[in-house]
KEVO-95109 format. One line per field, with one value per residue (C-alpha): x, y, z; residue in one letter; residue number from 0. Coordinates in Angstrom, 1 decimal. Example, Ala and Ser with C-alpha at 12.3 -4.5 7.8 and 13.67 -1.06 7.14 Angstrom:
BEGIN
xx 12.3	13.7
yy -4.5	-1.1
zz 7.8	7.1
rest A	S
nr 0	1
This chain:
BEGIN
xx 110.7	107.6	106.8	105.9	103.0	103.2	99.6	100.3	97.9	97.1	95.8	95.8	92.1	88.8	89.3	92.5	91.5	88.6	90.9	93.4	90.9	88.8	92.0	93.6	90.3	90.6	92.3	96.1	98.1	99.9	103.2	102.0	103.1	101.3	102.7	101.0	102.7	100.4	101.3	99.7	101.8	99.6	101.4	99.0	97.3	93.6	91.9	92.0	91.9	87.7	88.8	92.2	92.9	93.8	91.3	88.9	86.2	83.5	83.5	81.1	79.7	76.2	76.1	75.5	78.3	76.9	76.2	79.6	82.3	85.6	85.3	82.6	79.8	81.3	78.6	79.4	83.4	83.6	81.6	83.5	87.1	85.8	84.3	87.3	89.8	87.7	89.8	92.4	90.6	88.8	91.5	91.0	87.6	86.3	82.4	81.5	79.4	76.5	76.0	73.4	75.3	77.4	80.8	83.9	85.2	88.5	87.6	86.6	89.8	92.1	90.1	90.6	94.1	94.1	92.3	94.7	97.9	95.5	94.4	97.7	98.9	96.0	97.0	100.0	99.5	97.2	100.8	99.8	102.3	101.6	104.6	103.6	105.1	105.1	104.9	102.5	102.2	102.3	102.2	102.2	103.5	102.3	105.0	103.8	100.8	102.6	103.0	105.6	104.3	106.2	106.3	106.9	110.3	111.1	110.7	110.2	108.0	107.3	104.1	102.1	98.6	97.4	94.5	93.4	91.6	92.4	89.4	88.0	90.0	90.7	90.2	92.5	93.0	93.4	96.1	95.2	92.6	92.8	95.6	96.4	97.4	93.8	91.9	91.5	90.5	89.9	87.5	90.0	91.7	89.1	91.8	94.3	91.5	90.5	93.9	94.8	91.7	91.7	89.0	87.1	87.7	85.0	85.2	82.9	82.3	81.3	79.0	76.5	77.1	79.3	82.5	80.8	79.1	82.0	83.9	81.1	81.0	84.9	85.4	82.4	83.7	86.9	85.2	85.2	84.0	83.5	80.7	80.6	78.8	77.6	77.5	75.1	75.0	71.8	70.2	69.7	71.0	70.9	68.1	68.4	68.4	64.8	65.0	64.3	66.3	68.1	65.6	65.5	63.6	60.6	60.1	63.2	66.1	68.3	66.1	63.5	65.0	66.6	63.5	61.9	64.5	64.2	60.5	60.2	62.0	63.1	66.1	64.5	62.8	62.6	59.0	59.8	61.6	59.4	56.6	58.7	59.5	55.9	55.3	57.7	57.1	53.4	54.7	57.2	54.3	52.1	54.7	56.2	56.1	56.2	55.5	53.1	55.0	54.2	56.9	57.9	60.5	62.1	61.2	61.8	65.2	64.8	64.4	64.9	68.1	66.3	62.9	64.1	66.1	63.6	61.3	63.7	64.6	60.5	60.6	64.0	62.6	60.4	61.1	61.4	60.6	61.7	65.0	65.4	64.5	66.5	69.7	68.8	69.6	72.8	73.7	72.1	72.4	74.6	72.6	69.8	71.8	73.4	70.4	68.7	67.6	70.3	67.9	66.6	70.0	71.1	67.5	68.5	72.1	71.4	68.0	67.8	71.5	71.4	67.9	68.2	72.0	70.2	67.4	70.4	73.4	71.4	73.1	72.7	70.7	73.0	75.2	71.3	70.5	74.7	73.9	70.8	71.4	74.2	71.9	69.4	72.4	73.5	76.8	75.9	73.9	72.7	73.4	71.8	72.9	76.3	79.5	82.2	85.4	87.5	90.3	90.3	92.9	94.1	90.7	88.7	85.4	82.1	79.2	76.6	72.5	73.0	75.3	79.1	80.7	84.2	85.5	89.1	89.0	87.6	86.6	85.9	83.9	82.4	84.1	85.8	85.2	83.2	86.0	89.1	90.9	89.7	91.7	94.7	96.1	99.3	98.7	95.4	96.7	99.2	97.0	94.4	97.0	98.7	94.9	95.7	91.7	88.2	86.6	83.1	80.6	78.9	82.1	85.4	86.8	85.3	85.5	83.8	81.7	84.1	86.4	88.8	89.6	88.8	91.6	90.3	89.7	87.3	89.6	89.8	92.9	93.7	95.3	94.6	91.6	89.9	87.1	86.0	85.2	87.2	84.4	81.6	80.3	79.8	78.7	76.6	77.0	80.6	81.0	78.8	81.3	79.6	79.2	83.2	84.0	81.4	82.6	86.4	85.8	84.5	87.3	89.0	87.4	88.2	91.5	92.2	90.4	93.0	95.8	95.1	94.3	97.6	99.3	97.4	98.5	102.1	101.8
yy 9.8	11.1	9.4	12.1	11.6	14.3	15.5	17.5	20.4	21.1	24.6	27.9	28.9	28.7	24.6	24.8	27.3	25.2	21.6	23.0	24.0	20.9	18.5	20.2	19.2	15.5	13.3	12.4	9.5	10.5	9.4	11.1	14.8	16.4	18.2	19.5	20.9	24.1	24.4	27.3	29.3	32.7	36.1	35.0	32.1	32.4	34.2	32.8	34.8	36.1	37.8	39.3	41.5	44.3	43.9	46.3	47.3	47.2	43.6	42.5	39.5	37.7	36.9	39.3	40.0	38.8	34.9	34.6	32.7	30.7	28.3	25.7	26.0	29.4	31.5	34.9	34.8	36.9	40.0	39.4	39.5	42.8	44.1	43.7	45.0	47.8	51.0	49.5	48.3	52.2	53.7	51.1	50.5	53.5	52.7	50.9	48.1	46.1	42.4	43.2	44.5	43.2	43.9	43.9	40.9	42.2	43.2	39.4	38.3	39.7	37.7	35.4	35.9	36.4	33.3	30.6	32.3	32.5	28.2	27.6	28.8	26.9	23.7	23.8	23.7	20.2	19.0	20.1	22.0	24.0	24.5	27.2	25.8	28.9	26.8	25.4	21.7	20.0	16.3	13.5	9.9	7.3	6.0	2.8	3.9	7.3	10.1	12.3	15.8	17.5	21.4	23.5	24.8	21.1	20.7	17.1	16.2	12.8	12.7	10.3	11.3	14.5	16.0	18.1	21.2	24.0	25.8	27.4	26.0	28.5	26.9	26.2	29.1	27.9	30.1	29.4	31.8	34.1	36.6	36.3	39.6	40.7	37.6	37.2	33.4	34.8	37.4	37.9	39.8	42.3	45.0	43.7	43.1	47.0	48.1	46.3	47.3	50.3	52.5	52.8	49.3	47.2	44.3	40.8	39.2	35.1	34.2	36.1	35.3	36.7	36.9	38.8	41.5	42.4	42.6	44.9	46.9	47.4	48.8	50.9	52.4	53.1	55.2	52.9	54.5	51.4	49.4	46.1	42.9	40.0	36.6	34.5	30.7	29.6	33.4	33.4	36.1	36.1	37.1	39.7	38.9	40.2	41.5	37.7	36.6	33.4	30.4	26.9	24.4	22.2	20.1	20.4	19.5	16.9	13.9	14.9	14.2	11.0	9.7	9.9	8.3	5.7	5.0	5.4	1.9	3.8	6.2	10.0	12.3	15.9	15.9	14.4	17.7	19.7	18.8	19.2	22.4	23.9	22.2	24.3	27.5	26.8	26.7	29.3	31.8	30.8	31.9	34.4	38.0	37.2	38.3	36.1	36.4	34.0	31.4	28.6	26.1	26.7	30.2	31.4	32.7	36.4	38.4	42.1	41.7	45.7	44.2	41.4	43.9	46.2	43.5	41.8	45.2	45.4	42.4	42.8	45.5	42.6	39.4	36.3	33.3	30.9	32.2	31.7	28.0	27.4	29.1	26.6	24.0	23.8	21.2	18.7	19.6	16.7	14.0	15.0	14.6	11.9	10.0	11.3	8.4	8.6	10.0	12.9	13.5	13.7	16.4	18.1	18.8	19.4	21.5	23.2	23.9	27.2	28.6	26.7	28.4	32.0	31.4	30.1	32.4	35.6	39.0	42.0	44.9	47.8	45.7	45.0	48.9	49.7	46.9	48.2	51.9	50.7	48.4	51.5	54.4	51.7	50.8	47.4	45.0	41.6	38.9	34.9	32.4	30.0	32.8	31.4	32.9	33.3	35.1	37.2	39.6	40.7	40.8	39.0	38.0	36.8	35.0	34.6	34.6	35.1	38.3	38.7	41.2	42.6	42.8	43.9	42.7	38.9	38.0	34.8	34.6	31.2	28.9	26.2	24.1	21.3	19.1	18.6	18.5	21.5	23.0	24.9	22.6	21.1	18.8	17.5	17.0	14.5	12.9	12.0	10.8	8.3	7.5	8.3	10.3	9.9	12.9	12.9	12.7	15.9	17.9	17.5	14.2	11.1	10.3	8.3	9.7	9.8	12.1	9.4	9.8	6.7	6.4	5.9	1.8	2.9	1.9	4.3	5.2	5.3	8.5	10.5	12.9	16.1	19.0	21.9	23.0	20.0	17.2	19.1	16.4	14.3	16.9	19.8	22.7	23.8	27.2	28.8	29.8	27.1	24.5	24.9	24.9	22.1	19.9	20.8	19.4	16.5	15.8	16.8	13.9	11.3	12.1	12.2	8.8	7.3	8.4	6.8	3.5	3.7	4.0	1.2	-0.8	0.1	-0.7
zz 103.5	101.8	98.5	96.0	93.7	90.3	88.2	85.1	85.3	81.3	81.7	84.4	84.1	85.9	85.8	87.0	90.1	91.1	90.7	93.1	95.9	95.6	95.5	98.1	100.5	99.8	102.7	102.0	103.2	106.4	103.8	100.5	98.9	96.0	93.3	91.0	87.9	85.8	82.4	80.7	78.5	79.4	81.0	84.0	85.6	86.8	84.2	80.9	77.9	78.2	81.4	81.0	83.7	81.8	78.9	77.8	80.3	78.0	78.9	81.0	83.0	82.1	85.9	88.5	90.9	93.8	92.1	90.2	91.3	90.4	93.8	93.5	96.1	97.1	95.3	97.1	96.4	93.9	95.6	99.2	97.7	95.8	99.0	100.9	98.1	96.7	98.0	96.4	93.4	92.5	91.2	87.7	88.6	89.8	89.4	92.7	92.0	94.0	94.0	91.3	89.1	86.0	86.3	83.7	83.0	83.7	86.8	87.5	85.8	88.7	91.1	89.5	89.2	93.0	93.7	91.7	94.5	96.9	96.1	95.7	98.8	100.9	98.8	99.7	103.7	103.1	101.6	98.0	95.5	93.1	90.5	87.3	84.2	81.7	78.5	76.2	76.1	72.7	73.4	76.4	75.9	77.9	80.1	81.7	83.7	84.1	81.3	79.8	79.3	76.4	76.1	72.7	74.5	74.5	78.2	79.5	82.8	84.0	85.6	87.1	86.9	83.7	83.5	80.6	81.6	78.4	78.1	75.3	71.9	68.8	64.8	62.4	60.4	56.3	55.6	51.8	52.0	54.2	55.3	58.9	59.7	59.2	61.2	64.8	65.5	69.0	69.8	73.0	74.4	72.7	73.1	71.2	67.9	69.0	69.0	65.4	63.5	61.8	62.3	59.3	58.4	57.9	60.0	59.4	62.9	62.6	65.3	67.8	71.1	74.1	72.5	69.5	71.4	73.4	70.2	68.6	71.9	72.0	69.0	69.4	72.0	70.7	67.9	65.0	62.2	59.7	59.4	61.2	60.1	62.6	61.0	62.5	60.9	62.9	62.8	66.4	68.6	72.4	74.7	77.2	81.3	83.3	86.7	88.5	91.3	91.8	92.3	93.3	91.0	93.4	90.2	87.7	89.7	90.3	92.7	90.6	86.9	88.9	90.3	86.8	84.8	87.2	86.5	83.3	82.2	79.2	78.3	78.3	75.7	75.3	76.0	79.2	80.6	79.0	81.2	84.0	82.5	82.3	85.7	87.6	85.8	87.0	90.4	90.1	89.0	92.0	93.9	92.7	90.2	86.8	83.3	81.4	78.0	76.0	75.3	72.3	72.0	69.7	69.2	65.0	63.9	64.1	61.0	62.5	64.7	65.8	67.0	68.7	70.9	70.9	72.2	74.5	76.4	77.2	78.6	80.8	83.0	84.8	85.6	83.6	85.8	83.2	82.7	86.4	86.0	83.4	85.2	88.2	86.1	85.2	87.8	86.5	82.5	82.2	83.8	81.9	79.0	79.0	79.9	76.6	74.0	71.8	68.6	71.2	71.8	67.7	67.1	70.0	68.8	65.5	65.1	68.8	70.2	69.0	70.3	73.0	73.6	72.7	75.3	77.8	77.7	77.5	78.0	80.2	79.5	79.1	76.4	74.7	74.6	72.9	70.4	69.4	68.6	66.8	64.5	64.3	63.4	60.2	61.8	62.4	60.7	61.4	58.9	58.8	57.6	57.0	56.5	54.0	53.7	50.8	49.3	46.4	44.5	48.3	49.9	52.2	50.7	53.2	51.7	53.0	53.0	49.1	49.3	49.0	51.5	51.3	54.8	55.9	59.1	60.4	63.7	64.4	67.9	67.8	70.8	70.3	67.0	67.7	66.2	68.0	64.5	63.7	66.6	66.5	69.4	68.4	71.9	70.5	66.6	68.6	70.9	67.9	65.8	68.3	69.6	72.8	72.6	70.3	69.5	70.2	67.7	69.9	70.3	72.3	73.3	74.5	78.6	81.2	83.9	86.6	83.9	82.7	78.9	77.0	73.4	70.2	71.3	73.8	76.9	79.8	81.3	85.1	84.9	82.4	82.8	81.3	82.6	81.2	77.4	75.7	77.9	75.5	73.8	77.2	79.2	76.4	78.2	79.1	79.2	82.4	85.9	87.6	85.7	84.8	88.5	89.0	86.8	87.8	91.2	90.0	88.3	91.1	93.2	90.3	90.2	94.2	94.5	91.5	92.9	96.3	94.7	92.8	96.5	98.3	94.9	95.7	99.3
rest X	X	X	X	X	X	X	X	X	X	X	X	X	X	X	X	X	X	X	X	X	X	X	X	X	X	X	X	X	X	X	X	X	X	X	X	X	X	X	X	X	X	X	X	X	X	X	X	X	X	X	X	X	X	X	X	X	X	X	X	X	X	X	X	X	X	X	X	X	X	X	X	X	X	X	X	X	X	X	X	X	X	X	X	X	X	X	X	X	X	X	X	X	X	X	X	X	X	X	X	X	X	X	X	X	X	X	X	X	X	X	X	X	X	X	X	X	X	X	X	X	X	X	X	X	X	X	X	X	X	X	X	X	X	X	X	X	X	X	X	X	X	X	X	X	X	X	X	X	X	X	X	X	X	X	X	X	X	X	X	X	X	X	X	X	X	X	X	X	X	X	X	X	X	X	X	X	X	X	X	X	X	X	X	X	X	X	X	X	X	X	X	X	X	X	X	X	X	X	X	X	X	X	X	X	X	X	X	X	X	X	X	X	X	X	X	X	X	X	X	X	X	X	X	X	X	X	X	X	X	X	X	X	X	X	X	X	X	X	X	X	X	X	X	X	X	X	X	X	X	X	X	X	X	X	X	X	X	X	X	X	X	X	X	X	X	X	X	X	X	X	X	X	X	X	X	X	X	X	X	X	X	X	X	X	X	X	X	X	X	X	X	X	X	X	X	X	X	X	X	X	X	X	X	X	X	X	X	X	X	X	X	X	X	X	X	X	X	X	X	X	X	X	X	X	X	X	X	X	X	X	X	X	X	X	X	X	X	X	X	X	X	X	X	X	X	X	X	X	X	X	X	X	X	X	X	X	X	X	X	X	X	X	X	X	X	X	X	X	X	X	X	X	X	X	X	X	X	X	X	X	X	X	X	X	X	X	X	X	X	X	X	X	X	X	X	X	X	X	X	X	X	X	X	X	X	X	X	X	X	X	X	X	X	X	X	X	X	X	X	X	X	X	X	X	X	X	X	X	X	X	X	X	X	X	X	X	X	X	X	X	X	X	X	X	X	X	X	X	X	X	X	X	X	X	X	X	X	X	X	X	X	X	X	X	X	X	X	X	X	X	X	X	X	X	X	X	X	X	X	X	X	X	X	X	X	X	X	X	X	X	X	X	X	X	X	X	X	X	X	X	X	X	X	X	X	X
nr 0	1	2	3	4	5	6	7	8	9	10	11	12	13	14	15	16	17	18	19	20	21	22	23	24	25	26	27	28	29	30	31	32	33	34	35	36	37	38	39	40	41	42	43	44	45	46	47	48	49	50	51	52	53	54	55	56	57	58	59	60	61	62	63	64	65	66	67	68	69	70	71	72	73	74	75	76	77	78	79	80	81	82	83	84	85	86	87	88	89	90	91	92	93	94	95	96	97	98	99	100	101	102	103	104	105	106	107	108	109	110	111	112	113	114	115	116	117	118	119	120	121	122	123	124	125	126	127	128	129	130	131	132	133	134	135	136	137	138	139	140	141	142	143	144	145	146	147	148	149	150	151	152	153	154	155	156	157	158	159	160	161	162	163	164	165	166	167	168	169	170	171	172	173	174	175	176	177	178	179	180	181	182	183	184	185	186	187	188	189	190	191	192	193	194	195	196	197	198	199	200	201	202	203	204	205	206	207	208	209	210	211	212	213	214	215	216	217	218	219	220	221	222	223	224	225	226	227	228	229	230	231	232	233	234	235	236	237	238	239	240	241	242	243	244	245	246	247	248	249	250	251	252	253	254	255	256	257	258	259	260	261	262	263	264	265	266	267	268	269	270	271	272	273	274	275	276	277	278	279	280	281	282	283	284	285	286	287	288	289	290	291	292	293	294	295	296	297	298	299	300	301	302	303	304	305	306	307	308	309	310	311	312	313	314	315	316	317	318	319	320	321	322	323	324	325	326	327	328	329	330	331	332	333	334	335	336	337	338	339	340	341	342	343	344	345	346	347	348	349	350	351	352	353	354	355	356	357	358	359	360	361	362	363	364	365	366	367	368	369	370	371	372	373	374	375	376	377	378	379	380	381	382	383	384	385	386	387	388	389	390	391	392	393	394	395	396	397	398	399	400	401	402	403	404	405	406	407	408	409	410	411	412	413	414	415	416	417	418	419	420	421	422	423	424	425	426	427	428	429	430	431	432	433	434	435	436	437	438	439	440	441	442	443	444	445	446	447	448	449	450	451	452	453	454	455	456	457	458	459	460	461	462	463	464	465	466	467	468	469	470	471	472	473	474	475	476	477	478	479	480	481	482	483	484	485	486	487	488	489	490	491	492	493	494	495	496	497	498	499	500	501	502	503	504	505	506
């Protein structure tokens, strides 16, 4: 008889798609069957709430079509499922888009909706099965080396091997001073905050990124009539994408970093990169069409959310070599990371996450141009500074930058809090009171480099992994499509080679 070996599967997005494909590659013994329980308690598995399938399709990638994916080292996926379902796909999509294009996210979400069957079913002719669990789960216990997942429907699943992978966390709402009813602690699905706020309600957003601007988009395009305010607590705002290409980095890349940190007999500095930095956008304009726009790290907090736009969008029809390094790095952003001295590590955190995060995650064109004749027609303003919300005779109260703005709607669109216990997870409340994780000091929990969660004693155990958004602290930068299904892989690997040492160890 087959023994049967059982991973708990703590999440149904991007991680999750990317796990299943790479674990299904890995050699089994000739004796062993996988199965592989998914709990998520989402309608759907694949997409994840940012790219609900039938969201708004104002939504749109940061990622050209033809470079997105949801299978690691499968960078033309996405556009070759889209190619070869777009008949069918016109009648909800009915723009046809090229591989340079930036599609809706919810047109991404049904790939990726297809692609966690279409995983599953490939998994399950290496001898790996996939069973959906449509329930949230709210605590494990260790059972020996094994685990007991629990779910909020008090379900019970004995597991032998669990491996956190639940994307993007929402905060704690302090239901003390704020009314519920009127805040969104997620920015998605954007239709269902378009479809709840009234239209000539004035509506405070808390953060400037991705989430923000397809908020500010959304209800723009479903006529909303009230004024809209974006909180931003660094005063950054993102940049806007040039015209560049994808590139490989001669001088920035991963034998490169590695050769160097060998050499240098010490742990790395800032300065360190940036020489390789400036080295390689030497090299790239030798070789290639560039703008020479001058550049600054870390460039000022912008005053004029309107001339920052207006300056971005004269750069983005050209290209921008450096943003095309820096997208060529996130392979190795957490080797370079985590072999930071530890004070280089604490000043990049805490004075240039935020530019460096607006420089980074920059944003398309055509959502840069909406944005900005909104600021310019008064509808939307720009605001710096830390947002605190209170609670007053029945209405919501922002402060912020020295004013006090009444708002009737909040939207908070800031990722996950950088503090598990800040969380809304009932699962992660548990796990840090029985010590079963450590939160990192940089955000998310603490794990070792093959992805094995280390409790609040700093032990690692066998079996018990995590990917994706909640490995922040460890890894920096969580949130890209390929570093997600990067790092998902790896843990993938980790996982595989645990299991198979548990075998031998039975054998």
């Amino acid at each position: 008889m087959r023994a049967r070996k059982y991973i708990g599967l703590v999440g149904g997005g991007a991680s999750a798609i990317s796990f299943i494909n790479e674990f299904a590659k890995m050699k089994r013994l000739p004796a062993e069957q996988i199965v592989i329980y998914v709990f998520d308690k989402s309608d759907y598995l694949g997409p994840g709430n940012a790219y609900g399938p039938r969201d708004v399709q104002s939504n749109i990638l940061n990622t050209k079509a033809g470079y997105i994916t949801a299978i690691n080292g499968k960078a033309g996926d996405f556009y070759e499922w889209y190619l070869d379902n777009q008949e069918d796909l016109l009648v909800e999509f009915p723009r046809l888009y090229g591989p340079d294009d930036y599609v809706p996210r919810a047109l991404f979400g049904k790939y990726m909706k297809y692609s966690f069957k279409d995983r599953s079913k490939q998994a399950l002719l290496n001898g790996v099965q996939v069973v959906n669990v449509h329930a949230e789960v709210v605590d494990l216990e260790p059972d020996g080396d094994a685990f007991r997942v629990k779910t909020q429907c008090d379900g019970s699943y004995f597991v032998d091997t669990v491996v956190l992978a639940c994307g993007t966390l929402k905060a704690d709402i302090d239901m003390d001073r704020v009314a519920n009813s009127a805040v969104f602690n997620d920015p998605y699905p954007v239709n269902k905050v378009v479809n709840a706020i009234q239209k000539d309600g004035r509506v405070g957003i808390i953060g400037s990124r991705l989430g923000a601007i397809d908020t500010v988009i959304g209800l723009a395009e479903a006529g909303h009539r009230g004024k809209i305010s974006i909180f931003s607590r660094s005063g950054y705002f993102p940049w806007v994408r040039g015209t560049q290409g994808r590139y490989q980095c001669q001088y920035l890349n991963p034998d490169e970093v590695q050769r160097l940190i060998d050499g240098l007999g010490r742990p790395l500095c800032l300065s360190d990169i940036g020489h390789l930095f400036i080295r390689e956008l030497e090299h790239y304009r030798e070789n290639n069409e560039d703008q020479l726009e001058p550049l600054s790290f870390p460039p000022a907090p912008i005053t004029c959310l309107a001339e920052h736009l207006s300056n971005e969008l004269s750069l983005s029809t050209g290209p921008r070599g450096w943003q095309a390094i820096i997208y060529n790095t996130n392979s190795m952003l957490s080797l370079i990371w985590n072999s930071l001295d530890e004070s280089e590590k604490d000043m990049f955190f805490n004075e240039l996450l935020s530019p460096a995060i607006s420089m980074r995650v920059s944003i398309p064109r055509e959502n840069a141009v909406k944005i900005l004749e909104l600021v310019n027609s008064g509808k939307v303003e720009f605001v710096a500074g830390e947002a605190v919300v209170t609670r007053h005779e029945g209405k919501h109260i922002i402060e912020c930058a020295g004013e006090s703005i009444d708002v009737d709607y909040i939207v908070k669109a800031v990722g996950s809090p950088r503090r598990l216990a800040q969380t809304d997870s009932t699962l992660f409340k548990n796990l840090l009171s029985k010590g079963i994780v450590d939160q990192h000091k940089y955000g998310g929990l603490n794990v070792t480099h093959d992805n094995r969660v280390l409790d609040d004693q700093g032990n690692a155990f066998s079996r018990l992994f995590a990917t994706g958004e909640v490995t922040s602290g460890v890894n920096l930068f969580t949130s890209a499509m390929d570093i997600i299904c990067a790092q998902a892989a790896k843990c993938a690997r980790s996982c595989s080679r645990a299991i198979d040492e548990s075998s031998m160890e039975v054998a």
